[in-house]
N, C-alpha and C positions, 0 to 999 in steps of 0.2 A: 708680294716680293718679286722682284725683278731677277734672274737669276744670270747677273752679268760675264758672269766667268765662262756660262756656257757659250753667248753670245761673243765673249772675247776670244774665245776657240773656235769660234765660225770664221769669224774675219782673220783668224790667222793659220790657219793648219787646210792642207788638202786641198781637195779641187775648187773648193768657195772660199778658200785664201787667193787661190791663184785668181780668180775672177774679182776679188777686193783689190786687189792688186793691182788688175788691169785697169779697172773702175778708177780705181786713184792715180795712176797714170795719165787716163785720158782725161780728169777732173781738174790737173796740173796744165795738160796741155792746151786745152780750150779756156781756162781760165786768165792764159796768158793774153789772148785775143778779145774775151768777153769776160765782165764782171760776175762770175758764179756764185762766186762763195771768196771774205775772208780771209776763213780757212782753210790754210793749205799745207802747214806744217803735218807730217806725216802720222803722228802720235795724237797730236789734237784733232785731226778730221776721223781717224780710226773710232776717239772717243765721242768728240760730241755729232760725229755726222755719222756714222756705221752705226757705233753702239748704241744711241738713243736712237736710230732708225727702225732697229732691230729689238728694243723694248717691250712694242707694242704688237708683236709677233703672236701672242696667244688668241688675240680679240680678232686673226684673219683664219675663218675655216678652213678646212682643207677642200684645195678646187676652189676656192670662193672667185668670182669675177668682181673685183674692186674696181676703184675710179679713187684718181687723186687730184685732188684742187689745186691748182699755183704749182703745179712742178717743181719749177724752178729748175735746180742742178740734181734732181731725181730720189728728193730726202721726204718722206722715208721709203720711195716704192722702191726706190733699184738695190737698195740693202734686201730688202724683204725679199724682193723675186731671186737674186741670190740666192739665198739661203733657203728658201720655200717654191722651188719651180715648180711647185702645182699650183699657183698662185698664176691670175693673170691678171695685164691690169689696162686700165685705161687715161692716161697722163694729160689732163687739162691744163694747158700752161697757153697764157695771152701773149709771150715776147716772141716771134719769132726767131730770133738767136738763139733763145734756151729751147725751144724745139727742135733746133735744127743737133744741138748738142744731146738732146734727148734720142734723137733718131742715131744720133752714130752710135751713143750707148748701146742700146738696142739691138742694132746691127752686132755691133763689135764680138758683145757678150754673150748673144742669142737669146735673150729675156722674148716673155710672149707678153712683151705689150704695144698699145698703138697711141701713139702721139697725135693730140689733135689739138690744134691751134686754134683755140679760142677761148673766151672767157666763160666761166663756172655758168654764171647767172643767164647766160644766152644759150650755154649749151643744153642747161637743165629744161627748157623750154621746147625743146626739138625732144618727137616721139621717140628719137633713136637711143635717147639714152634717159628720160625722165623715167627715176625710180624702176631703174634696169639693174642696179647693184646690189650685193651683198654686203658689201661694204663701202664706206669714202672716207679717205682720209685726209687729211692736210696736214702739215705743220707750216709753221712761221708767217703765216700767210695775214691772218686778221684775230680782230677782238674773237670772244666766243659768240656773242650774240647776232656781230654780222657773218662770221663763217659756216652755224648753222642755218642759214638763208642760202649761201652757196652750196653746201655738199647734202643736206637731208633731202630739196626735193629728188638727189643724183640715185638715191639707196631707197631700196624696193622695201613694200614693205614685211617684218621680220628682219631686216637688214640690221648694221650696224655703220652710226657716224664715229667715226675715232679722231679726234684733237689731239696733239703734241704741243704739250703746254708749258712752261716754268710754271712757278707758282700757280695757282687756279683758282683759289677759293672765290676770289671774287669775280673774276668772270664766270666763275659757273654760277653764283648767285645770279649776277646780271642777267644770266642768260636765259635765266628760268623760264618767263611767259616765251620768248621768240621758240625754247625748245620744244614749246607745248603748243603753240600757236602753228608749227610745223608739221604735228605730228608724232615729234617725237618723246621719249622720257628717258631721263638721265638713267643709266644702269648701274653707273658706277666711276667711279673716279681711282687712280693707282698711282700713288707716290712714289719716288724712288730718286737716287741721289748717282748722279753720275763718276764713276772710279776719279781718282787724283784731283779731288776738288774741284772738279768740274763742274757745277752745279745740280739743284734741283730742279726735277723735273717730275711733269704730273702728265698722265693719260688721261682722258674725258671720254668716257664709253656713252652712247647714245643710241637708246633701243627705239626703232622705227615704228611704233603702233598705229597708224595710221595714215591714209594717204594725206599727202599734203596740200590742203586746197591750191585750187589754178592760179589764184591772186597771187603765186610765192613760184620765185625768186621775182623780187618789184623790177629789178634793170632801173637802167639809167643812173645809179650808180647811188639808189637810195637804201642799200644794205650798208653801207658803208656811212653816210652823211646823215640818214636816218635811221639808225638801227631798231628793229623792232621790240 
């Protein structure tokens, strides 16, 4: 059970209000210039971009050094570092715009993470970060069976991969061999339903048992046109 109410008093009371606040200001202003996100109404971004950000809040240890896939406009890492500054993280986004928006974040908010500009599946390939994480998460980004090809081989092993899903049943089914073929094994999965009809939404837990052979992530863009 998701406990949203506590989550809806983070993003609005006290010092990680006022930093939700900046965060959604600067999300208004850069949006103006570059396609971020949608959503920009003030009540619907609190909900579906804060609150389902901040959901998946229990599956990140304390101190844990994460890695998030596809950035994007910083959903779910820059809610979470808010709210949990022992958290650190590291933000894999391919646009250069949305990095550059990820860096002023950063900046602005004093969050400890570092923005690197490139793609999952290239990154995960390079010593510096192959299976360096305690955790990787992503949302919105792909299927479940090409995203764990992108973020499992990111997370060490013991780690955990975290998906932000809608509905899941069936991509977690799909996903089954590629999570195993990985290395990893599902841990658990966590429904919950977003406040004012907002929709359903599902967490995808992913325990890292094993390293992930070198043949993984393929590149060339066969996680996606060939899914494992």
């Amino acid at each position: 059970m998701i406990d949203t109410e506590k989550y809806a008093a983070c993003i609005a009371e006290g010092e990680t209000g006022q930093k939700f606040a900046a965060f959604y200001a600067l999300l208004c202003k850069w949006n103006e210039k570059f396609n971020l996100t949608r959503i920009t109404e003030e009540k619907e971004c609190r909900v579906k971009h804060f609150l389902d950000s901040l959901a998946g809040e229990a599956y990140f240890p304390a101190g844990a050094s994460c890695a998030e896939v596809g950035s994007g406009a910083g959903f779910p890492s820059v809610p979470l570092m808010i709210a949990r500054p022992d958290l650190s993280f590291t933000l894999f986004e391919s646009v250069a715009k949305k990095c550059a928006f990820l860096e002023c974040v950063v900046k602005e908010l004093g969050l400890n993470a570092a923005v690197v500009n490139a793609r999952a599946e290239e990154a995960a390939r390079k010593e510096l970060y192959r299976e360096k994480f305690d955790v990787c998460c992503a949302r919105a980004v792909a299927r479940l069976n090409t995203l764990a090809e992108y973020c499992l081989p990111l997370v060490k092993k013991g780690g955990l991969f975290v998906a932000y899903k809608g509905r899941a049943e069936e991509e977690t089914q799909e996903a089954a061999r590629a999570i195993s073929l990985l290395g990893g094994k599902l841990a658990g999965t966590d429904a919950y339903t977003l406040p004012d009809g907002e929709g359903e939404r599902t967490l995808v837990a992913v325990r890292k048992e094993k390293n992930t052979p070198a043949a993984y992530p393929r590149g060339r863009g066969k996680e996606r046109s060939r899914p494992l």
